[in-house]
ROZAPA-541935 format. One record per residue (C-alpha): residue number from 1; residue in one letter; x negated, y negated, z negated. Coordinates in nm, 2 decimals. Layout:
REM ROZAPA-541935
   nr  rest      px      py      pz
  NUM     A       X       Y       Z
...
REM end
This chain:
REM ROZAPA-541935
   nr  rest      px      py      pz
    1     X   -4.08    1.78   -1.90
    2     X   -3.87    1.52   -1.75
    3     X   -3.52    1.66   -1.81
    4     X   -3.67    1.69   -2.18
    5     X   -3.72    1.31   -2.20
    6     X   -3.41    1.23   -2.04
    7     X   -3.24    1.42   -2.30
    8     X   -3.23    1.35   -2.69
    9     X   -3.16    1.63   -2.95
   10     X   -2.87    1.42   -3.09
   11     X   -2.52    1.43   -3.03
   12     X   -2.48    1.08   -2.98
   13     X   -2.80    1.02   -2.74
   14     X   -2.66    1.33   -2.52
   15     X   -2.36    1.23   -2.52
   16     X   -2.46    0.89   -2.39
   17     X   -2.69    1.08   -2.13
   18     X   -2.44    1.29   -1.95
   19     X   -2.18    1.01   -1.97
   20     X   -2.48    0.79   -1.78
   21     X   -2.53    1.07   -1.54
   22     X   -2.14    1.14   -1.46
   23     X   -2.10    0.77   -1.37
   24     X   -2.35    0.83   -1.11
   25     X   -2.15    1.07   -1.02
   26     X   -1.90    0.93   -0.87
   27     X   -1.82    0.87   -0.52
   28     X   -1.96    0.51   -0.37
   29     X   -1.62    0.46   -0.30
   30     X   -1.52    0.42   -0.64
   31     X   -1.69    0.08   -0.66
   32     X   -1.45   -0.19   -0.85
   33     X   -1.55   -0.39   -0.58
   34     X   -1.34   -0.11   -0.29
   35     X   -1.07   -0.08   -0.49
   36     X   -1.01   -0.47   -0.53
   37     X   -1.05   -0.53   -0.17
   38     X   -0.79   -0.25   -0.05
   39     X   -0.57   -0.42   -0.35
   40     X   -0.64   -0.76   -0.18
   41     X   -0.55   -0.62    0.19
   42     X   -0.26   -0.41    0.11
   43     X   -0.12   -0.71   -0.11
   44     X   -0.16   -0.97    0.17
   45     X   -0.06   -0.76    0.43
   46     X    0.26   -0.65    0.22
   47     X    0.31   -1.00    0.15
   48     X    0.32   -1.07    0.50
   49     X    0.53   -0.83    0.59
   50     X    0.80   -0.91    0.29
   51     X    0.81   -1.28    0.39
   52     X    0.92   -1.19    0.72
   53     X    1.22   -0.98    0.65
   54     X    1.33   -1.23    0.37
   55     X    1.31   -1.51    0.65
   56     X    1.52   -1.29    0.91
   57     X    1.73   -1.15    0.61
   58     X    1.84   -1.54    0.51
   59     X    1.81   -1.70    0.92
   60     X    2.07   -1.38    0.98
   61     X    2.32   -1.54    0.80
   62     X    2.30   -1.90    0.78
   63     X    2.52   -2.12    0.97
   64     X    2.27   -2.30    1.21
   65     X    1.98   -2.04    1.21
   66     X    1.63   -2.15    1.25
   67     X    1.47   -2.10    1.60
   68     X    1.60   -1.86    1.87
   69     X    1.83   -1.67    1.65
   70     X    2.15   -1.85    1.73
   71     X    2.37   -1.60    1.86
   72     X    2.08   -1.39    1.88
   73     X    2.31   -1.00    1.79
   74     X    2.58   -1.16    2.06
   75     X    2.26   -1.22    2.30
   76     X    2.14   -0.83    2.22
   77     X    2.44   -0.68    2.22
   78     X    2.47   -0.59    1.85
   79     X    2.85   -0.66    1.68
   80     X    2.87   -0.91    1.45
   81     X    2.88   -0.68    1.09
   82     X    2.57   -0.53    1.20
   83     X    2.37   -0.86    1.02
   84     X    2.56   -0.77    0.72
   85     X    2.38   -0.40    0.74
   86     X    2.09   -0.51    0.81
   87     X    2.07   -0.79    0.55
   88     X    2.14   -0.56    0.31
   89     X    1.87   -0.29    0.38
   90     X    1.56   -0.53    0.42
   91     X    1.68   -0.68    0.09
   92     X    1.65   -0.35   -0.07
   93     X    1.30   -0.28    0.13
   94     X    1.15   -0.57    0.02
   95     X    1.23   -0.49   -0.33
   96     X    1.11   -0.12   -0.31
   97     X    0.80   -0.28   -0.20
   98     X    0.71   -0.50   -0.46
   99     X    0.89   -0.38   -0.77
  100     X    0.54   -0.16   -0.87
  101     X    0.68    0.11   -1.07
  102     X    0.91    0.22   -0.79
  103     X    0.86    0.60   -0.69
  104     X    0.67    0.65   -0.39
  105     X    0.93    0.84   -0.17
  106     X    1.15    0.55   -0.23
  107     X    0.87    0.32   -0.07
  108     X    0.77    0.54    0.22
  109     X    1.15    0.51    0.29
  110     X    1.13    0.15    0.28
  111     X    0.84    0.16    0.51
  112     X    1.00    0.39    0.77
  113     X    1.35    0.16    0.72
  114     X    1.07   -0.11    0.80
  115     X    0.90    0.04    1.10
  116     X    1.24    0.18    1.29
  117     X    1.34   -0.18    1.22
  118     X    1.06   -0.38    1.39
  119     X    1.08   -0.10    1.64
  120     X    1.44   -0.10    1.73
  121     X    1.38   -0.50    1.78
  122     X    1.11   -0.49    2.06
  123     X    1.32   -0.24    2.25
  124     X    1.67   -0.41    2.16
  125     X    1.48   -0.75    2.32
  126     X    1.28   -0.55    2.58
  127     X    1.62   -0.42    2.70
  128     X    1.80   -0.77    2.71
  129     X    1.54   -0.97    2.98
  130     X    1.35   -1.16    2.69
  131     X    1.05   -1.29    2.70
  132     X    0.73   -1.09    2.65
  133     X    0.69   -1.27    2.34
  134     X    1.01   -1.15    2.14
  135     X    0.89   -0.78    2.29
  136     X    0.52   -0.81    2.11
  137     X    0.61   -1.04    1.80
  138     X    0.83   -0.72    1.61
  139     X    0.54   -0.54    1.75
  140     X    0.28   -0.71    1.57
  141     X    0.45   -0.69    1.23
  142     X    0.47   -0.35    1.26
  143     X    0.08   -0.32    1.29
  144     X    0.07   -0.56    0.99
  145     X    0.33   -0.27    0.81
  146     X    0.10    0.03    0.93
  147     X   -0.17   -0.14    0.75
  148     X    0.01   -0.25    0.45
  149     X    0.16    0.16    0.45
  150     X   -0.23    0.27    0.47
  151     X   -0.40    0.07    0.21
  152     X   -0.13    0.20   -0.01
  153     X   -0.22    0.53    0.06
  154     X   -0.55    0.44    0.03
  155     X   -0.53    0.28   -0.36
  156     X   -0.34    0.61   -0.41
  157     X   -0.63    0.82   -0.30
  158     X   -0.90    0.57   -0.50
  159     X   -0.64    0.61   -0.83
  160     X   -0.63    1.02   -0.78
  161     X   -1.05    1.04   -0.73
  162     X   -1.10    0.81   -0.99
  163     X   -0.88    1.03   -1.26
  164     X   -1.07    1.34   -1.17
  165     X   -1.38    1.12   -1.19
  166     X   -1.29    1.03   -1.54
  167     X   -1.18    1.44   -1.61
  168     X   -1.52    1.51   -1.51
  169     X   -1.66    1.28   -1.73
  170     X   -1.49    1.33   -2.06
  171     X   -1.56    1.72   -1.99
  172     X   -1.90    1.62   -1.93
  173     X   -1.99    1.45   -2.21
  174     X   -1.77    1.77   -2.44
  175     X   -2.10    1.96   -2.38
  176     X   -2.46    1.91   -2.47
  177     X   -2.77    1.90   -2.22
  178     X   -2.77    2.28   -2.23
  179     X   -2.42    2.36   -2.18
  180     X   -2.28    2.47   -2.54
  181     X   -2.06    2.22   -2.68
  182     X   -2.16    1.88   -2.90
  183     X   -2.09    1.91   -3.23
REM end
């Protein structure tokens, strides 16, 4: 007697009904409230990791650099052109990460460009006596890249479940409380 009340003889009342019921539907991860807060994290944390390779992209080449960077590729043992290289590709990394409607194998390169980078730098200083410092400070932008690289996957997977979500729906609310389709 229940499902009888629940349901209403007309199309628009079922319709309504089985729209309600395919809302509920949906995973809890689907709140507005998830998907804003992985938007909020990956944009911070891409933020983040942007800012720094524009910083190291512009101290590379400027004629008195900021902090310890003076004659920092002589100091690891890079040649001089290799700034130039370098400049270039975090330029174009840091676009591929913001510009939105980039395709996404073009951003997971930018990421792994990204993450050999930051890698390549805690070895490269590592190797060359540093301090323990320059070893762990490309270090922790690369855990500030993984998570950036990880929310991004994850809005991809809250976009994906929420357009099957919405399939569901509309092919939900095609048919009537008993399964033939509204008129």
């Amino acid at each position: 007697m229940e499902t009888m009340k629940r349901f209403e003889f007309t199309n628009t009342a079922v319709r309504e009904s089985t729209a309600t019921d395919a809302i509920q539907d949906f995973p809890p991860a689907m709140s507005i409230r998830t998907v804003s807060r992985a938007k909020a994290i990956y944009w911070a944390a891409t933020g983040i990791v942007c800012s720094v390779m524009v910083f190291s992209a512009i101290n590379f080449n400027l004629n008195d650099p900021l902090g310890p960077m003076k004659g920092g590729f002589a100091h690891l043992g890079f040649p001089n052109y290799f700034k130039i290289e370098l400049t270039v590709a975090k330029i174009l990394g840091v676009l591929a990460l913001l510009i939105p409607n980039i395709p996404a194998k073009i951003k997971e390169f930018a990421y792994f460009g990204f993450a050999i980078t930051l890698i390549s730098a805690s070895i490269a200083h590592f190797s060359s006596g540093d301090g323990v410092m320059f070893i762990i400070d490309p270090l922790m932008f690369f855990g500030v890249l993984t998570v950036s690289y990880l929310y991004l996957r994850k809005i991809k997977a809250l976009r994906v479940s929420r357009k099957q979500g919405l399939a569901s729906l509309d092919s939900r609310s095609s048919t009537n409380w008993a399964g033939s389709p509204a008129l």
